[in-house]
Structure formats: structure tokens, C-alpha cells
N, C-alpha and C positions, 0 to 999 in steps of 0.2 A: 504494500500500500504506500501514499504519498508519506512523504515524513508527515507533514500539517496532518495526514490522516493518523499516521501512528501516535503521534504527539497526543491527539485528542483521544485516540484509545488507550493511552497509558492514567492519563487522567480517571477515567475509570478501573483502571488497573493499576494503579503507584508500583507494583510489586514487579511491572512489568516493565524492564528497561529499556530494552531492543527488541520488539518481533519484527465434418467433423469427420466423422472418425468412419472406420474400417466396418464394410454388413458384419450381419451376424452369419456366421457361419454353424451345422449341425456339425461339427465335429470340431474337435480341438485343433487348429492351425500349428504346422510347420512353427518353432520358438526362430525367431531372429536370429543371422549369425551373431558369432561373437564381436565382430568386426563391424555390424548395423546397428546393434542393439547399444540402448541406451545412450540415442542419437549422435553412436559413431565413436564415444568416445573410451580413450584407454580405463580398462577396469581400474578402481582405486583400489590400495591393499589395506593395510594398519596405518597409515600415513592420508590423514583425506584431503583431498584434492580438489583445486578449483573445478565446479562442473562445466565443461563448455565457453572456454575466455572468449568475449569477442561472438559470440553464436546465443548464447543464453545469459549466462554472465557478462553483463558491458558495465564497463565503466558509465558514472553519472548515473545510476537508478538503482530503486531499489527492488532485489529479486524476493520474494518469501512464499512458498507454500506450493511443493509440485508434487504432481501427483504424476503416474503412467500405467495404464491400462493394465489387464493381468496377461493378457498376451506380446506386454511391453513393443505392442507398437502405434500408442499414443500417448503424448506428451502433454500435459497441461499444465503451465505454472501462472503467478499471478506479476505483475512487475509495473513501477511507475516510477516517473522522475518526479523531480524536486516539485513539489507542491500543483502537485495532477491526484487525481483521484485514481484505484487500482485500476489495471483490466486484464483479465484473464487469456492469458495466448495458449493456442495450441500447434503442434506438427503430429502427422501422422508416417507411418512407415508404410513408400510403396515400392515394394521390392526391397530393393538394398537401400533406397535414398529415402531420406526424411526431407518430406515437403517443404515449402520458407515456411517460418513462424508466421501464424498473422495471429490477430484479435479475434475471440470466440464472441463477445458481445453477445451474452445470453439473455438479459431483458432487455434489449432494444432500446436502448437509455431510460427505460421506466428509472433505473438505480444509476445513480451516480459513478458506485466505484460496486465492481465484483471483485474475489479474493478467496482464496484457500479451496480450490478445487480438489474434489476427491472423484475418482472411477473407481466405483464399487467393483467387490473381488469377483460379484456374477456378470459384471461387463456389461451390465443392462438399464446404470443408471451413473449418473454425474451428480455431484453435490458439491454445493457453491455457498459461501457467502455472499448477502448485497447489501448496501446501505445506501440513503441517499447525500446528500452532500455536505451536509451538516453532522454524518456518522448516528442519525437517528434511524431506528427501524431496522437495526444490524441483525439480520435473520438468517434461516437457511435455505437456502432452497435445493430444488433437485430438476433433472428432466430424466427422462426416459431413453434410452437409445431406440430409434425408429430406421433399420434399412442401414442407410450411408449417415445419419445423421445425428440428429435430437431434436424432440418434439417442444412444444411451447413448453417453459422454466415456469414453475408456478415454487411459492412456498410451501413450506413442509404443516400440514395441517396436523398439527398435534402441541400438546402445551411445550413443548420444546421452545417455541416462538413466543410464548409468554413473556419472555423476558429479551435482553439482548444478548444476540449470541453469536459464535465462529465458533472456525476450523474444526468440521464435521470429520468426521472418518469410521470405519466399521472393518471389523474383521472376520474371516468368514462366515460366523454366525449371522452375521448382520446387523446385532447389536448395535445402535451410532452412538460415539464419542465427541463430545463438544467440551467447548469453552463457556461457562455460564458467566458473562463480562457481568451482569448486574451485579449476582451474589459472590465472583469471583474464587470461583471453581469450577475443577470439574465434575462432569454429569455422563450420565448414558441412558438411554433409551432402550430398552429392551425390543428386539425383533418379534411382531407379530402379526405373521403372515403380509410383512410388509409396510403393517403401519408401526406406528409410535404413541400409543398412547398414554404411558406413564414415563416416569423420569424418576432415575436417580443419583443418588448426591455417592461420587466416588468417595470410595474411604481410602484416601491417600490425604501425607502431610501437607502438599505445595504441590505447585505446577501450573505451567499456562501448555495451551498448543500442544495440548495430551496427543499422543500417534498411539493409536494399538497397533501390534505386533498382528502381520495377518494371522496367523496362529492363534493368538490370544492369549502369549504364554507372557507375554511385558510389554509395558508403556513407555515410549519415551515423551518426557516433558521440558522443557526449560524455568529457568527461577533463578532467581539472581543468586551467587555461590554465594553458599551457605558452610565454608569450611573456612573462611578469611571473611573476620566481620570488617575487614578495612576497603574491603571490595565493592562494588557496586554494578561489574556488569551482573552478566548473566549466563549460566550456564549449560550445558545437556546431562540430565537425568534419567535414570531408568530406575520402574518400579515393576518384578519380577512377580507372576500369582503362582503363590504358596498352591498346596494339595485340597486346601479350604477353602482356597476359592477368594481368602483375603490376599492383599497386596504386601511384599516385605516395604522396606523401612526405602526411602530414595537412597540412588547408590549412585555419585557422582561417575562421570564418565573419563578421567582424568586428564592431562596432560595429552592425551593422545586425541583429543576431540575437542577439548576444551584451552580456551587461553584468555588472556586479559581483556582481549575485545570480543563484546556478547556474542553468543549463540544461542540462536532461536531456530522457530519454526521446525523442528524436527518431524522428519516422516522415514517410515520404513518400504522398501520396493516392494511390490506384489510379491518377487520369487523370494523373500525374506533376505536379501544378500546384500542389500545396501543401507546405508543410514542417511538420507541426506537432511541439510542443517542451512540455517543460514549464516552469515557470520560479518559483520558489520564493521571490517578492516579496512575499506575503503575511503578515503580524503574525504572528507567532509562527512562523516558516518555513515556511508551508506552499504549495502550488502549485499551480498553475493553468493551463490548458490556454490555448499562443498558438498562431497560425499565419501565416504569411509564403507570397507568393510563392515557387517555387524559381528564379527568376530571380535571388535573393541566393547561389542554387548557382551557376548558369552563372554571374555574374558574376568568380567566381574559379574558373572552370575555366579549366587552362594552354592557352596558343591553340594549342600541340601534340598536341593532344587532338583 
């Protein structure tokens, strides 16, 4: 989103320093080579890596919240310059080539700025943030995948939307995970049969821009580090579920994910193998899309697990 946009959603958030497509096919498609996938670029190992310099990642704007389809051959992330309101881009994969980037513009300027795109793990639906320009009416919405496309964006009918909310996401259950900006936590909605009609309140300590694991075996979150109280940015977190179904204790992602300038927006790839993050090391604060292996996950996952 714009700085001016993030500026005003921190306001509601103090805690918070720094945050078409392919038919359907009846059978599962051919995966991308390793050479196409994940729009061309070298895999990242333990060391994460700018995503896309120059292609995705540009200088002067800010990147935050990508999502890619479960057949990882479509791309959606959200991105805006200096005091513009977000707008969600996509590229899809034909053949070996990823088409140019353009704008998805999914309400048709009803909303001012859209942000935090997710493709659901059954490939049958998109979920978006929108807000209008003043960051009032921060909701979620969804479309459908229709053919080659998506059908008209409508919001999400259920009390989800009661309050102000982002960065939606689900893991294969379908369960959806948000940001509750009002009460300033997070929430889930139980899957039924598609809709959402209750919510509730995660039992975890902290976190913004919760990601479930497609799995649904841990979260990752960000919050400002909580291990150096002289510190102020922000960090990435993972919260691992116990055999009971509750959450362990937040387990910082260390040195190898984390640094002095914030990281946000964390999301996990559909095939469980990436972590990408944002991270806000650019002149003038602005950010840029990295990604790491999640073996920087496992690695601090407790051997009790």
C-alpha cells in the first residue's frame, strides 16, 4: 500500500511499524519447470533473497503481500508508490514465459486502493483487501475463478466484515485467517461449506499479517522484536500447533530472516517451500519483496512437534 496508506493503518495499529488467470483444467497440470516457475527466478536457499530486482521488486515503491496460485502459474502481488493508493498486479505463466505484469483492478474503482491478494489452495477463488481512500470500509472481498478469468468481486458476507479488516489467507481446510485492525488481532473463520459465519479470536500472544502454513501445521506473523526492548522495527515470527490443537509460545525467526530494518507481510508458497516477506531496506523506507527457504521454519521448530 501507499506509505500515506500504511501511515494511517499503523494509526490503528501502533504495534504495527512497517507492513486473469489460467481455465480450469479436470486434471492436475504438468508443475512449471524449475527454470519458469516462480516467475523465472533463481531458487533462494537459507540466505533470502531479493525476489525479482527490477521485474517485481523496483526501486521507489512499495511491494507487500503476494500470493501464487497452487499450480504456481499465477502471480499476484499488491505495490504502490509514494502516496498513491495500492493496486493489485498480476502475470500468469504461458508456456515457459510469464506474461508483462499489469493491474488486476478488481472493483472497477468502486475502492480506492486493493491489497493482500490471496488464491485459494482449491484455485477456485481470489481474496483481496479494499478500502476507499480515506482507508475507511477496509474489508475483504473474494471472486470466483470463471473459465480464463474472475467473475464480479463482491465482499465477503459474513461478520468477518463487521469490523475493519486485511490480509485474508486459508489453508487447505479453508478455514480464512485475517487481520482484525479494529480489535487488533488475529481471527479465523471456520470453513462451512464455503461460507463464514462465525469468527474467532486466535489464541496467540502478538502478530499482525498472520500467513497459515498451507498445511496448517504454523503461522507466520510479524511484530515488532520482542527480544531487544531498544528496538523498534519489526520482525518475522512463527507460531507452530501443538497435538491440541493450541498454538506454542512465538518463536523468532532469527538473524537469518530477520535484521534491523522491519519485516512484514509474510506469506508461505502453495508447494510449502518458500517464505516470502517484505522488508523495508530501501532509501526512503520503502520495500521490497525477499524470499527464503522454509527450512529457516523447520529449523526452529521445537523437536516436540
Amino acid at each position: 500500500m501507499k506509505k500515506g496508506s500504511f501511515i494511517l493503518i499503523l494509526v490503528l495499529v501502533p504495534f504495527l511499524n512497517n507492513c486473469n488467470t489460467k481455465k480450469e483444467q479436470t486434471k492436475d497440470p504438468e508443475p512449471p519447470s524449475k527454470e519458469a516457475s516462480y516467475f523465472g527466478q533463481e531458487l533462494p536457499d537459507s540466505i533470502p533473497k531479493l525476489f525479482a530486482p527490477g521485474l517485481v521488486s523496483l526501486e521507489g515503491r512499495y511491494e507487500h503481500g503476494i500470493s501464487f496460485s497452487p499450480d504456481l502459474e499465477e502471480m499476484y502481488f499488491a505495490a504502490n508508490e509514494k502516496d498513491q493508493d495500492p493496486d493489485i498486479y498480476f502475470s500468469r505463466l504461458e508456456g515457459e514465459t510469464w506474461t508483462p505484469i499489469q493491474k488486476a483492478n478488481f472493483t472497477q474503482g468502486e475502492k480506492s486502493g486493493e491489497m493482500h491478494p490471496f488464491v485459494s489452495l482449491s484455485n477456485d477463488k481470489i481474496y483481496f483487501t479494499a478500502h476507499n481512500a480515506d482507508l475507511t470500509d477496509t474489508k475483504i472481498w473474494y471472486a470466483n475463478r470463471v473459465g480464463n478469468s474472475w467473475d464480479t468481486p463482491k465482499k465477503i458476507d459474513s461478520p468477518i466484515n463487521e469490523d475493519e479488516v486485511f490480509y485474508s489467507n486459508a489453508g487447505k481446510n479453508g478455514d480464512l485467517f485475517y487481520f482484525n485492525v479494529s480489535r487488533r488481532k488475529m481471527y479465523y473463520a471456520p470453513n462451512k461449506n464455503g461460507k463464514f459465519p462465525e469468527v474467532r479470536e486466535m489464541e496467540i500472544e502478538f502478530g499482525v499479517h498472520g500467513f497459515i502454513a498451507p498445511s496448517g501445521a504454523y503461522m507466520v506473523v510479524n511484530a515488532r522484536n520482542k527480544e531487544d526492548d531498544q528496538r523498534k522495527d519489526s520482525d518475522i515470527y512463527v507460531y507452530f500447533k501443538k497435538k491440541d490443537s493450541t498454538w506454542t509460545k512465538a518463536i523468532n525467526l532469527g538473524n537469518e530472516v530477520n535484521t534491523t530494518y522491519p519485516e512484514t507481510c509474510p506469506s508461505v508458497t502453495p508447494d510449502g517451500n518458500y517464505l516470502f516477506f517484505g522488508r523495508y531496506n530501501e532509501e526512503g523506507g520503502l520495500s521490497n519483496f525477499y524470499w527464503v527457504s522454509t527450512t529457516v521454519i523447520n529449523k526452529v521448530k521445537p523437536v516436540n512437534l
